[in-house]
C-alpha positions as CSV (number, residue, x, y, z in Angstrom):
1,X,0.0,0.0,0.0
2,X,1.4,3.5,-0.6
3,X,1.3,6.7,1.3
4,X,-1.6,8.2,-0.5
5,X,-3.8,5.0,-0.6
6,X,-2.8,4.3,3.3
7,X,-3.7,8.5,4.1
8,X,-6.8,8.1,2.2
9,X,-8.2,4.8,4.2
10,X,-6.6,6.8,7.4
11,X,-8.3,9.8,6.6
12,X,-12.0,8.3,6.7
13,X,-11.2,7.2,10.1
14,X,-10.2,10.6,11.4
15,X,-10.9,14.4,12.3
16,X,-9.1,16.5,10.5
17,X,-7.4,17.8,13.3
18,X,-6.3,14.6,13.7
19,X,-5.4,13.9,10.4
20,X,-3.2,16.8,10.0
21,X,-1.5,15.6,13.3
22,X,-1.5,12.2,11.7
23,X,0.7,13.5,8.6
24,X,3.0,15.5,11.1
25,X,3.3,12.2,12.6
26,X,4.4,10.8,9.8
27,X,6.9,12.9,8.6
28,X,8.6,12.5,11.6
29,X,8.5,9.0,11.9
30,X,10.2,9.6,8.5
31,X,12.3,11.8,9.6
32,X,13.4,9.6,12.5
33,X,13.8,6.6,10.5
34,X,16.1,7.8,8.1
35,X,18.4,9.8,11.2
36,X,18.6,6.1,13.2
37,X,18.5,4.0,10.5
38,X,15.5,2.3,10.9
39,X,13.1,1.4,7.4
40,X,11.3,4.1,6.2
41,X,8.3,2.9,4.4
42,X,7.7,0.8,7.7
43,X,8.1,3.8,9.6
44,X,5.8,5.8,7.4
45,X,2.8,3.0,7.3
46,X,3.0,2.7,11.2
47,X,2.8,6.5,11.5
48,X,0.0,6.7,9.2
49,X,-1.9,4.0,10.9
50,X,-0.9,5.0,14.6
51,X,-4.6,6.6,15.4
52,X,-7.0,4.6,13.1
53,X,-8.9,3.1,15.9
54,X,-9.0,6.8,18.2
55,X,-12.1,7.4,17.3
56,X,-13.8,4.4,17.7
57,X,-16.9,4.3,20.2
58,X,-15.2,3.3,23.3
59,X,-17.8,0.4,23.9
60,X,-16.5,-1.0,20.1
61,X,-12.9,-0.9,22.1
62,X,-13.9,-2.6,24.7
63,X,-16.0,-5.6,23.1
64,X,-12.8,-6.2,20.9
65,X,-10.5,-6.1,24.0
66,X,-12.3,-8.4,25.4
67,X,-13.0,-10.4,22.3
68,X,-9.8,-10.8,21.2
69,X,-8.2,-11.8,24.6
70,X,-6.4,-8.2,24.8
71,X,-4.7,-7.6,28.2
72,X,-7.7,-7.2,30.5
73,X,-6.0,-5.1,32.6
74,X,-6.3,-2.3,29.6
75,X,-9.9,-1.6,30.6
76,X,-8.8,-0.4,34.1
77,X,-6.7,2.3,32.8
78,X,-7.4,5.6,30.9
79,X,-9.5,4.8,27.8
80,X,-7.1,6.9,25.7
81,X,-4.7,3.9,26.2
82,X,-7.3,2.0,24.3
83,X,-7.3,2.7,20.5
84,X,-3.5,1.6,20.4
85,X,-4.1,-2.1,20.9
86,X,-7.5,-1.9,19.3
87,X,-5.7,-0.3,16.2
88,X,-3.7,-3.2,15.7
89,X,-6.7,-5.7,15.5
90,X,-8.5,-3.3,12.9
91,X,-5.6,-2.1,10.3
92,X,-5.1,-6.0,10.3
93,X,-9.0,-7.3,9.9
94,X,-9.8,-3.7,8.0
95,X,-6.9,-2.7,6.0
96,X,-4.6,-5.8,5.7
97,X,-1.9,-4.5,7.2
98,X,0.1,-7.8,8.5
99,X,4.0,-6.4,9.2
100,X,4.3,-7.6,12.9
101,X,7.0,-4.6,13.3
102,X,4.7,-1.8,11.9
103,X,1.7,-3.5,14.0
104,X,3.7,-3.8,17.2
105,X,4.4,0.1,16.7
106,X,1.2,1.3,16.5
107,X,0.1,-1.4,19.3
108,X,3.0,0.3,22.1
109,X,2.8,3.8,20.5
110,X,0.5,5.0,23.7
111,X,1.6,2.7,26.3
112,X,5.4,1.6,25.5
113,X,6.7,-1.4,26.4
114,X,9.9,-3.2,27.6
115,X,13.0,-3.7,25.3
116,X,11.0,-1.4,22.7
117,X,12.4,-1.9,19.1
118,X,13.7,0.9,17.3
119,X,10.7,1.2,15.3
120,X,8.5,1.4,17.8
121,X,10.8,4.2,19.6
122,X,10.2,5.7,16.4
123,X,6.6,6.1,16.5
124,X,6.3,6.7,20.3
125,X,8.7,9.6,20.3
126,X,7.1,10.8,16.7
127,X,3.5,11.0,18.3
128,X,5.2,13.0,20.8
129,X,6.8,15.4,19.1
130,X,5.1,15.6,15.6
131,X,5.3,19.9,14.8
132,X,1.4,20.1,16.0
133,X,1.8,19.4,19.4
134,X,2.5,22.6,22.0
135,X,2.6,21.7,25.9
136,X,5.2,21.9,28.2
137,X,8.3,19.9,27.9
138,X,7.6,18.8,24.4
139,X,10.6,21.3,22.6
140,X,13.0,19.7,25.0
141,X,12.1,16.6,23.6
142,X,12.2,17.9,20.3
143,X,15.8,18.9,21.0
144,X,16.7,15.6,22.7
145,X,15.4,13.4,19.6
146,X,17.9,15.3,17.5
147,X,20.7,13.6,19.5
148,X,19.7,10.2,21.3
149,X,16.1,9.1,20.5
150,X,16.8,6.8,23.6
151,X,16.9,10.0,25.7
152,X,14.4,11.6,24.1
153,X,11.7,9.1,24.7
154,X,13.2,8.8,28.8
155,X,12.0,12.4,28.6
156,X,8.7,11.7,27.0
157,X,7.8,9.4,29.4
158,X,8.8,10.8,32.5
159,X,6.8,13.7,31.1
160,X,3.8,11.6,30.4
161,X,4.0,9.8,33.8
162,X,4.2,13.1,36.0
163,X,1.3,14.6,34.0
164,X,0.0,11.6,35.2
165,X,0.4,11.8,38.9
166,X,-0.1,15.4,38.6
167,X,-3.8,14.5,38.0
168,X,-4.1,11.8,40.1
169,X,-4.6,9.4,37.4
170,X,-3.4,6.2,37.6
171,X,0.0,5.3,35.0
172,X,-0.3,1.8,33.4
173,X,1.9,-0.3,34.3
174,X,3.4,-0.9,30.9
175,X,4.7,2.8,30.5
176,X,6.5,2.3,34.0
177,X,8.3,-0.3,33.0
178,X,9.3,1.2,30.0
179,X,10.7,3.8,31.8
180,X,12.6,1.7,34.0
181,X,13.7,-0.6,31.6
182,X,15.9,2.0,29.4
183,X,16.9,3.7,32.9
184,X,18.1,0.8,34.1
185,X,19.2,-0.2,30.6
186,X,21.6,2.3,30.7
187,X,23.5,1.7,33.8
């Protein structure tokens, strides 16, 4: 599938607010690829596809969590964390998309996991940073990503995680371990 037949399927599934983030996305996914050596065009499809489930009625989310044997534990957290995983299931039943690299990167591109692959750092730290976004601490990020996109997504998690606490909301446990897996990673 190319770019503009993957944007246009994307695009159906979207605001356009969200679709303009989506490209933003992508070109820096792109742009990321090609600085860390990761493949491009996988890069690119993953970013593309990142948000196709976001707007998804959450109660469609949660019957296919549930229905395809998702981690259950996904329903106790934020429902933002939701459309990642349920993505997966639908570019894959939807759109075909069968690359288990590109599929794992939009699956941890909210949550993060463990012993992340390039690729997904890729699309985690590109969601974060795409040229739409404005809230504090993202230009640091920004800045950091030029450098060492495994300090720039340490950054982009602790960010996420004291946003987080800051609101009292609980942090799933598959971001915390992230964290601590490339702290402790590097030590």
């Amino acid at each position: 599938m190319n770019r503009d037949e993957a944007l246009k399927v994307v695009k159906e599934q979207l605001t356009d607010h969200r679709y303009q983030h989506t490209i933003g996305v992508m070109e820096t996914a792109i742009t990321l690829a090609e600085r860390y050596g990761a493949d491009a065009k996988k890069a690119e499809l993953a970013a593309i596809f990142h948000d196709y489930a976001k707007f998804r009625p959450k109660e469609e989310m949660r019957k296919i969590i549930v229905s395809q044997k998702m981690e259950p534990s996904l329903l106790l957290y934020n429902t933002e964390l939701w459309h990642a995983p349920v993505g997966t299931y639908l570019v894959q039943q939807e759109v075909g998309i069968t690359d288990k690299e590109v599929l794992d990167a939009i699956k941890y591109h909210t949550s993060g996991r463990p012993d992340m692959t390039l690729l997904e750092k890729i699309i985690y730290v590109a969601d974060y940073i795409e040229p739409g976004r404005h809230f504090p601490g993202v230009d640091e990020v920004r800045e950091l990503a030029k450098q060492d996109l495994d300090t720039a997504l340490i950054q982009s998690l602790k960010n996420t995680i004291v946003f987080l606490l800051k609101k009292n909301q609980a942090v799933y446990p598959d971001t915390m371990k992230t964290y601590n897996s490339l702290v402790l990673g590097g030590k």
